[in-house]
ROMAR-678857 format. One record per residue (C-alpha): residue number from 1; residue in one letter; x, y, z. Coordinates in Angstrom, 3 decimals. Example, Ala and Ser with C-alpha at 12.3 -4.5 7.8 and 13.67 -1.06 7.14 Angstrom:
# ROMAR-678857
- seq; type; c1; c2; c3
- 1; a; 12.300; -4.500; 7.800
- 2; s; 13.670; -1.060; 7.140
This chain:
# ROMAR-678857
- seq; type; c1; c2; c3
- 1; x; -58.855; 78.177; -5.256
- 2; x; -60.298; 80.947; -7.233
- 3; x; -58.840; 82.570; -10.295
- 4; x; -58.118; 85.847; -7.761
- 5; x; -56.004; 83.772; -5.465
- 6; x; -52.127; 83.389; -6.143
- 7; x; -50.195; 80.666; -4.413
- 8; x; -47.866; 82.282; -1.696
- 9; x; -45.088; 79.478; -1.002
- 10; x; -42.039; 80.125; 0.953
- 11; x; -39.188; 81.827; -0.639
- 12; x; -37.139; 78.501; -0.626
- 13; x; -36.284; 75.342; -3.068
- 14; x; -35.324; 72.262; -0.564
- 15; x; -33.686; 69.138; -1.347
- 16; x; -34.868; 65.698; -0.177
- 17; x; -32.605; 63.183; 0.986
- 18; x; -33.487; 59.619; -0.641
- 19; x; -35.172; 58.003; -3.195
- 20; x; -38.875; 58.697; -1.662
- 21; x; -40.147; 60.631; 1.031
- 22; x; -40.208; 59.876; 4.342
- 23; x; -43.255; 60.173; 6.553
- 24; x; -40.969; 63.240; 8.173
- 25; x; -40.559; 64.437; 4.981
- 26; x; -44.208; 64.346; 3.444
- 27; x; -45.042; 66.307; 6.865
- 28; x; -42.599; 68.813; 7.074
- 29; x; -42.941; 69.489; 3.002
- 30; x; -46.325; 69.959; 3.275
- 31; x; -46.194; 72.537; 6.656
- 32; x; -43.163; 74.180; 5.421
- 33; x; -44.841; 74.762; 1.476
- 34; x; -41.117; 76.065; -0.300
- 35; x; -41.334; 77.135; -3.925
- 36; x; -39.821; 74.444; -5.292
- 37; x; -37.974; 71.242; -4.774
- 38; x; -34.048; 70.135; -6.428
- 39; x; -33.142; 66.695; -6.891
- 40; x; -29.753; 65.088; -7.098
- 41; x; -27.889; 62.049; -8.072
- 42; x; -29.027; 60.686; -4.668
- 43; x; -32.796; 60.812; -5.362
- 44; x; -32.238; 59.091; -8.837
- 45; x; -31.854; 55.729; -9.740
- 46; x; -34.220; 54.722; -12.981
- 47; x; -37.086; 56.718; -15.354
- 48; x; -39.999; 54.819; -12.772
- 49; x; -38.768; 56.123; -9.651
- 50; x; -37.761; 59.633; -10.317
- 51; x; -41.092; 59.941; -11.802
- 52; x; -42.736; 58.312; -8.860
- 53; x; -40.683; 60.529; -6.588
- 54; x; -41.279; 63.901; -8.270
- 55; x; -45.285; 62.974; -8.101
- 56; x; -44.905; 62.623; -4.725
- 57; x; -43.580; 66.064; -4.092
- 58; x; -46.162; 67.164; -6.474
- 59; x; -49.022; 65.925; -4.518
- 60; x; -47.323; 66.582; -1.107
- 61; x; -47.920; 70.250; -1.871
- 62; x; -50.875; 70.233; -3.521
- 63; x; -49.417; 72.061; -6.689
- 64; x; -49.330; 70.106; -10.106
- 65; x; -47.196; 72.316; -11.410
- 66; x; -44.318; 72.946; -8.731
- 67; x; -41.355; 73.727; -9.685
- 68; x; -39.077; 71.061; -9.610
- 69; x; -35.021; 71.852; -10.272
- 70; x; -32.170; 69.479; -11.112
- 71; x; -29.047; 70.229; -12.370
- 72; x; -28.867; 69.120; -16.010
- 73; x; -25.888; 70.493; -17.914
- 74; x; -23.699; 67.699; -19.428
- 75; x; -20.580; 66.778; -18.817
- 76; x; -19.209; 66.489; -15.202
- 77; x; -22.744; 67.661; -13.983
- 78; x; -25.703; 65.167; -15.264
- 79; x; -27.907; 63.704; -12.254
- 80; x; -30.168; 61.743; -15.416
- 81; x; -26.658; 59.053; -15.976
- 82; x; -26.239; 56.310; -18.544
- 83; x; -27.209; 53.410; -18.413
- 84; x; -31.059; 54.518; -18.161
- 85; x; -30.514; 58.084; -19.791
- 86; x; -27.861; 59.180; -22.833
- 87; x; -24.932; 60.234; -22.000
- 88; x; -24.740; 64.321; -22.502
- 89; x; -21.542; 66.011; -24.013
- 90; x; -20.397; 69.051; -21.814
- 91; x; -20.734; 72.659; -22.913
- 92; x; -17.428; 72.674; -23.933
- 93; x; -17.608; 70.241; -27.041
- 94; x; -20.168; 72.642; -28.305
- 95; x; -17.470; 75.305; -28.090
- 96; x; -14.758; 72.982; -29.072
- 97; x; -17.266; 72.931; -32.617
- 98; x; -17.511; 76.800; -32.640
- 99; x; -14.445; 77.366; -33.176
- 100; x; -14.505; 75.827; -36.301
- 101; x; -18.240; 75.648; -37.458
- 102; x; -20.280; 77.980; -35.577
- 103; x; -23.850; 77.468; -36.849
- 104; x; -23.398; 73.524; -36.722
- 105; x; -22.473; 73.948; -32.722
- 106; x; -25.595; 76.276; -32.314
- 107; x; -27.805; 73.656; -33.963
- 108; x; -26.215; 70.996; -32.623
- 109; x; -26.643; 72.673; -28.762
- 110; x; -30.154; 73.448; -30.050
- 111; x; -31.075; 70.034; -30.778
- 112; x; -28.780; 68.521; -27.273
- 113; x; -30.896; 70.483; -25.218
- 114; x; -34.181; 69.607; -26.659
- 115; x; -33.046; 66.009; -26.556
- 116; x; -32.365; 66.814; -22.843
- 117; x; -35.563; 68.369; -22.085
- 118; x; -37.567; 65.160; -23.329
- 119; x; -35.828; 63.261; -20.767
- 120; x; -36.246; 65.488; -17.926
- 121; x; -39.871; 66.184; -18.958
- 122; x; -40.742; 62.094; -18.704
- 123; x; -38.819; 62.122; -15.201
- 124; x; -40.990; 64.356; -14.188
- 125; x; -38.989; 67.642; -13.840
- 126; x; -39.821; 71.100; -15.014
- 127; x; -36.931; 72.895; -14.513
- 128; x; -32.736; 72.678; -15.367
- 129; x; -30.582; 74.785; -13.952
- 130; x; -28.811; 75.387; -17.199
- 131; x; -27.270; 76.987; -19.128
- 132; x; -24.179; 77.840; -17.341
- 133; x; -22.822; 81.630; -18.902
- 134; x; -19.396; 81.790; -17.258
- 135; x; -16.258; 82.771; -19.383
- 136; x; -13.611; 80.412; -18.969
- 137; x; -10.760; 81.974; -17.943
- 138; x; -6.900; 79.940; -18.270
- 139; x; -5.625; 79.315; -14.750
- 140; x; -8.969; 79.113; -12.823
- 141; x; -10.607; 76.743; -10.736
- 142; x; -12.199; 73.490; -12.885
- 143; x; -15.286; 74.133; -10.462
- 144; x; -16.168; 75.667; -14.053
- 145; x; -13.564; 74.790; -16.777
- 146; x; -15.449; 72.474; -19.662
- 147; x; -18.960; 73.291; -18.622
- 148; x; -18.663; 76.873; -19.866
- 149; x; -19.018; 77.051; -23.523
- 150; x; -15.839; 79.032; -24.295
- 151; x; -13.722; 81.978; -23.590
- 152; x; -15.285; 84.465; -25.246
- 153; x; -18.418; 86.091; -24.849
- 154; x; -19.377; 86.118; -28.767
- 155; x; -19.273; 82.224; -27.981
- 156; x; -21.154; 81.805; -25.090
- 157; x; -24.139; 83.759; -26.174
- 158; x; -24.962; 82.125; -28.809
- 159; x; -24.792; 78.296; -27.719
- 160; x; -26.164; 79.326; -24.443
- 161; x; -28.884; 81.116; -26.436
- 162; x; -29.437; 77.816; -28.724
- 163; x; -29.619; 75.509; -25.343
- 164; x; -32.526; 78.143; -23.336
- 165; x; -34.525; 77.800; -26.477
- 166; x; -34.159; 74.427; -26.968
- 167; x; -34.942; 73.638; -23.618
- 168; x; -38.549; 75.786; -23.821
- 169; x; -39.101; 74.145; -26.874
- 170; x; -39.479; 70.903; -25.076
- 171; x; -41.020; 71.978; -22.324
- 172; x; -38.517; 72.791; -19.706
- 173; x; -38.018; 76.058; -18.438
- 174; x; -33.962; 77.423; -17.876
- 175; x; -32.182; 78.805; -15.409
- 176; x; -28.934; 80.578; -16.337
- 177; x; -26.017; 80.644; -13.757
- 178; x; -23.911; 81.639; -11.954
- 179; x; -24.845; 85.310; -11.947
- 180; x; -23.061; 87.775; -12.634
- 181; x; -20.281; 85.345; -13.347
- 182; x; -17.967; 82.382; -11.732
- 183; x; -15.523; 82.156; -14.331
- 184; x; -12.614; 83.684; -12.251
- 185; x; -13.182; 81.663; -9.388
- 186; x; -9.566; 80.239; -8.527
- 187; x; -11.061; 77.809; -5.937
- 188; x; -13.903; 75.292; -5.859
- 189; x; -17.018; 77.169; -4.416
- 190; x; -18.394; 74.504; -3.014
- 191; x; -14.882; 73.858; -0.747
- 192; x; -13.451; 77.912; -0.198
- 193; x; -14.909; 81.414; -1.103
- 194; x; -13.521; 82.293; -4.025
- 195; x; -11.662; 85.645; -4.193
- 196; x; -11.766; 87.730; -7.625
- 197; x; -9.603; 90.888; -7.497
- 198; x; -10.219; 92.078; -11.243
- 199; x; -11.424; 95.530; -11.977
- 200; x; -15.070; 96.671; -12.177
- 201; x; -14.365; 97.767; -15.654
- 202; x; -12.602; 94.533; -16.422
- 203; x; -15.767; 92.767; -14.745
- 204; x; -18.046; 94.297; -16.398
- 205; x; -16.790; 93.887; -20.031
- 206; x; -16.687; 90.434; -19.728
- 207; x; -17.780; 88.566; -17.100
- 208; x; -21.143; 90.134; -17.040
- 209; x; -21.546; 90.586; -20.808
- 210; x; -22.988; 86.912; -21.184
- 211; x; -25.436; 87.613; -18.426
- 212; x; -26.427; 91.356; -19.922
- 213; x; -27.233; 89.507; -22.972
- 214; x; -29.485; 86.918; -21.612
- 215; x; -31.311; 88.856; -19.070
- 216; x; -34.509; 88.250; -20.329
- 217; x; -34.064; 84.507; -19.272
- 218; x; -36.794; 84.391; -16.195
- 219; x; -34.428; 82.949; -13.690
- 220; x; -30.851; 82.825; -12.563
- 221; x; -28.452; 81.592; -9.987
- 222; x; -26.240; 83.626; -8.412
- 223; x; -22.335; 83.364; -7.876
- 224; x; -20.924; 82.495; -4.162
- 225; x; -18.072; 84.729; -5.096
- 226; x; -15.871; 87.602; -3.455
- 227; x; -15.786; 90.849; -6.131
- 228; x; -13.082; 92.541; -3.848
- 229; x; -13.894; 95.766; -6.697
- 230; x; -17.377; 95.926; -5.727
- 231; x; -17.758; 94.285; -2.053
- 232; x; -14.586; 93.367; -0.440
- 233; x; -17.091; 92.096; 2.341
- 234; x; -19.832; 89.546; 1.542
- 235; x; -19.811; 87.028; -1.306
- 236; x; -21.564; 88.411; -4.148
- 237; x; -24.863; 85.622; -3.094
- 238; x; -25.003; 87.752; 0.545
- 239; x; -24.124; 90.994; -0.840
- 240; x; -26.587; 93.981; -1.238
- 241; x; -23.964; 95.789; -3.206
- 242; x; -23.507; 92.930; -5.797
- 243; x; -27.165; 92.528; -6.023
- 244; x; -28.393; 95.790; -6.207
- 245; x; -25.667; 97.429; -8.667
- 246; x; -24.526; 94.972; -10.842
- 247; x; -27.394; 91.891; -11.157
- 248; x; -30.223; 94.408; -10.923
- 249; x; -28.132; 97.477; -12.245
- 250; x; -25.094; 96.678; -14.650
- 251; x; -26.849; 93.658; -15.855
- 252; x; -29.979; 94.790; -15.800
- 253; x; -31.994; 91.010; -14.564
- 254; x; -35.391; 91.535; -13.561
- 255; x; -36.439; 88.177; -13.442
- 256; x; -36.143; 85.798; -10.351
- 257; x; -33.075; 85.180; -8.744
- 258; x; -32.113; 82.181; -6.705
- 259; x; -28.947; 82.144; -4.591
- 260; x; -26.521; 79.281; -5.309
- 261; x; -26.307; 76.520; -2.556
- 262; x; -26.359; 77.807; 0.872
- 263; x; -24.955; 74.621; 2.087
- 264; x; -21.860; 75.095; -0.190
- 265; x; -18.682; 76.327; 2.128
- 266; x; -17.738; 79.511; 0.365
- 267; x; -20.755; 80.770; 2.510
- 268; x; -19.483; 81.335; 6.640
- 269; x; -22.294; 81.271; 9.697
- 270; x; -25.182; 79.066; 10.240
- 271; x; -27.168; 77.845; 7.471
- 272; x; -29.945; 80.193; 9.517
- 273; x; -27.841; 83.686; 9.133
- 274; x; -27.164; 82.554; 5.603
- 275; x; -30.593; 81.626; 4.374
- 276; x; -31.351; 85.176; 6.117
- 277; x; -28.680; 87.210; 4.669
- 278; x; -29.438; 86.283; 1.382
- 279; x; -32.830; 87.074; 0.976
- 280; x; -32.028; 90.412; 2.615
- 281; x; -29.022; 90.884; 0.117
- 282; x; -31.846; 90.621; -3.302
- 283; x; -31.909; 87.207; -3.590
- 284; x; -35.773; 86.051; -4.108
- 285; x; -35.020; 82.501; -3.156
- 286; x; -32.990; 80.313; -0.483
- 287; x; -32.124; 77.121; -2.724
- 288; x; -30.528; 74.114; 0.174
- 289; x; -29.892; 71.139; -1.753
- 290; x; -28.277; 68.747; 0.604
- 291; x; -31.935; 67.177; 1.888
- 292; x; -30.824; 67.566; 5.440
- 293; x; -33.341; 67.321; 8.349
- 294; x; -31.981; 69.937; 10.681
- 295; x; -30.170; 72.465; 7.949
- 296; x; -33.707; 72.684; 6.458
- 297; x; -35.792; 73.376; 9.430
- 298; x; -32.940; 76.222; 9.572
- 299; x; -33.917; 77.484; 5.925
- 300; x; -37.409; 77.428; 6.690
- 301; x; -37.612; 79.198; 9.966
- 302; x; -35.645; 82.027; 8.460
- 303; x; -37.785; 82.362; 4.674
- 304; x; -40.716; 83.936; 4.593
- 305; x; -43.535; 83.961; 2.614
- 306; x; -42.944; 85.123; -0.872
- 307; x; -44.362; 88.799; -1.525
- 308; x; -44.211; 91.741; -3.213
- 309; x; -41.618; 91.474; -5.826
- 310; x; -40.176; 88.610; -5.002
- 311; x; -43.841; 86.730; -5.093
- 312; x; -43.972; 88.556; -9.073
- 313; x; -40.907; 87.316; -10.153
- 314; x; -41.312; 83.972; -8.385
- 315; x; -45.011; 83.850; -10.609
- 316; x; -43.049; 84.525; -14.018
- 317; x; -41.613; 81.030; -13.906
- 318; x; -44.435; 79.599; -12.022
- 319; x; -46.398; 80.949; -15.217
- 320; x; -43.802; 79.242; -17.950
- 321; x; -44.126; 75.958; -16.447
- 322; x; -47.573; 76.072; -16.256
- 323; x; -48.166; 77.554; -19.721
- 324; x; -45.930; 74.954; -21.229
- 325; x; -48.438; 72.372; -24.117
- 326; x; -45.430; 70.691; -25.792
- 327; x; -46.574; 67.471; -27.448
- 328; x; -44.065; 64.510; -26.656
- 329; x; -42.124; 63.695; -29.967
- 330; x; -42.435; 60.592; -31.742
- 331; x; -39.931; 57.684; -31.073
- 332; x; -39.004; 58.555; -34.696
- 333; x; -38.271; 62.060; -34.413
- 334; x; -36.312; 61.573; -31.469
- 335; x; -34.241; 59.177; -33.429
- 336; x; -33.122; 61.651; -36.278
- 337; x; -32.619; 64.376; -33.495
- 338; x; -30.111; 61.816; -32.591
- 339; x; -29.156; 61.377; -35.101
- 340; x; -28.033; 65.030; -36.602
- 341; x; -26.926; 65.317; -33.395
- 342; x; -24.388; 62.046; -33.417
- 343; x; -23.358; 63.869; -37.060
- 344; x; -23.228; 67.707; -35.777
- 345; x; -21.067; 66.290; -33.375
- 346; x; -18.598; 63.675; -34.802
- 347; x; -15.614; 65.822; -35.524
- 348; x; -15.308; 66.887; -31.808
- 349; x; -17.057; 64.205; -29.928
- 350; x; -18.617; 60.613; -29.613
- 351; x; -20.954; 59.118; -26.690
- 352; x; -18.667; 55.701; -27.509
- 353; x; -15.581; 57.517; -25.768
């Protein structure tokens, strides 16, 4: 390939369903060429097969550095699990230590997420979709409740801040989420569409405040929530309206942005029409996680090609992987990093518990 050419892929991340590929798998991968790839708790069982795995999908496309997601946060939502990885407080212990020592809970997320990155970085991965930037709000759904960092927005920032840099400081690039916020959502997304009836006003002063903040962040997720104040129609991942004036307007995000789960059932139609409505509604990218065969011939024969801006935005985080040259710590290092972590942390939390 010359230095003039640009990769094109298709405008989709796919899952895969085991532990290695299949022949069907390796074939259709290779045909279908989607911008990235997300692993799960199913495709994970030790440090030497995850690696193995995400060299396969490396070398299936042809692409050394294609992206490769997994949902990394903490808490309820690690796919890396003890006893082979370390067990990861939630977001919410770092805002549990805010409250009371703010610039030990931005060091200690600092040094958390670096930790974190080293880990993903020997599996193999490139990406986390973290951090998550949703206010918690009292009543709401747990779909978000300790893996926000807080209530307040002069909380989140901050830690969430810490956690992005961390995680390009050892090597792995961030995606925040769920754009422009999830925080209200009184059911679980990924069971029943969620229906927020706050103001735009309301809305916009705090739910989106986090995101407005961050925007510089080169990717995001987007929220498979109802904004009856904005579109009273389509979930905000579907929605032209949401898209348009408050992610590309109100929030001002430039960057890449890649729809939430189109397999989750907040979404209605065929995993075709939704795939399809999504890109059409601003998302760049169709993310389908669940690794099925027949949902993700549906993705594929609905997204295109990536172009124009999509294909510039898409290249932005193409770019930071590729431009990442971080040096793998020392055994050592990583032991004091521990270490002030384990001490940053002791008033609020222990990995013993």
């Amino acid at each position: 390939m010359s230095g003039l050419e640009v990769r094109k892929p298709r405008a989709c991340i796919l899952g895969v369903e085991g532990t290695e590929l299949s022949n069907w798998e390796k074939g259709f991968f290779r045909q279908a060429d989607p911008y990235g790839f997300i692993l799960f708790a199913r495709n994970i069982t030790d440090q030497k097969q995850v690696r193995a795995l995400n060299n396969q999908l490396r070398e299936v496309v042809g692409n050394i550095n294609v992206p490769i997601f997994v949902d990394q946060e903490g808490g309820r939502v690690m796919r890396l699990k003890p006893p082979h990885w370390r067990k990861i407080p939630a977001a919410g212990v770092f805002g549990q230590l805010f409250e009371t020592a703010p610039e030990d809970a931005r060091e200690a997320a600092y040094i958390n997420a670096r930790l974190m990155a080293v880990d993903l970085r020997d599996a193999g991965f490139n990406i986390t979709c973290a951090p998550v930037l949703d206010i918690r709000f009292p009543g709401m759904s747990d779909v978000v409740g300790d893996r926000s960092y807080g209530a307040r927005v002069e909380q989140i920032v901050p830690l969430a801040s810490a956690v992005a840099a961390g995680l390009l400081d050892s090597g792995i690039a961030p995606v925040i989420k769920h754009i422009p916020g999830h925080g209200r959502a009184s059911v679980d997304s990924h069971k029943d569409l969620p229906i927020v009836t706050a103001s735009r006003e309301e809305l916009s002063r705090l739910d989106f405040e986090p995101f407005r903040q961050m925007k510089d962040v080169v990717a995001a997720m987007s929220a498979h929530l109802l904004f009856t104040a904005i579109d009273d129609q389509r979930p905000g991942t579907v929605s032209a309206k949401v898209i348009s004036e408050i992610v590309r307007g109100d929030i001002g995000f430039e960057n890449l942005l890649i729809s939430d789960d189109l397999s989750m059932e907040a979404l209605g139609g065929s995993i075709a029409s939704r795939t399809h409505e999504c890109l059409a509604a601003g998302c760049d990218i169709a993310l389908h996680c669940n690794g099925k065969r027949t949902e993700m011939e549906e993705v594929v024969s609905m997204a295109p090609k990536l172009a124009g801006e999509a294909l510039t935005r898409s290249q932005l985080l193409s770019n930071q992987i590729a431009g990442f040259n971080v040096a793998q710590p020392s055994s050592a290092q990583i032991s004091d990093w521990q270490a002030r972590l384990d001490e940053l942390l002791s008033p609020v939390w222990s990995a013993e518990v």
